[in-house]
C-alpha positions, 0 to 999 in steps of 0.5 A: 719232812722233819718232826717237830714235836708238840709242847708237854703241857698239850702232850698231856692232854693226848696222854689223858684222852688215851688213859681214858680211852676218849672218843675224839674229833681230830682235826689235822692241818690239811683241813682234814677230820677223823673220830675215832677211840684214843688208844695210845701213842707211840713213837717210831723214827724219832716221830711220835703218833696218836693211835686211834681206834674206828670202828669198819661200817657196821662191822663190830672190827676196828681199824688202828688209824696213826697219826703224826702228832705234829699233823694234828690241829685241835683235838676234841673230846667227844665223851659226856664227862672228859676232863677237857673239850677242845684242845688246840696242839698247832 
């Protein structure tokens, strides 16, 4: 499936959530959702991903979920004091 890579002014916002470290609600075009910890992003295949941090059950382990940017519907920032609240990427 091809890339198409999201506009630089919504980028930015990924690039806040992760400097920040902001747990997020993500919501990805095929309807479905994940929370998880903004931890960076990169790029791998000429594709670039957000990589979020989830905690495992009661478990003080986390697992690295990746996902491709151009997958992602709307970002919401779930922090009290975030710089922005919902964002829409597609």
């Amino acid at each position: 499936m091809t890339y198409n890579p999201i506009q630089c002014q919504l980028y930015d916002y990924i690039e806040i959530a992760c400097l920040r470290h902001y747990k997020l609600s993500i919501k990805l075009l095929d309807g479905s959702e994940i929370q998880g910890r903004a931890e960076t992003t990169r790029i791998a295949d000429k594709q670039e991903f957000l990589l979020i941090s989830t905690e495992v059950a009661s478990d003080i382990n986390q697992d690295i979920t990746q996902i491709r940017l151009d997958k992602i519907k709307s970002i919401t920032a779930l922090d009290r004091h975030a710089e922005f609240s919902t964002v829409e990427i597609n």
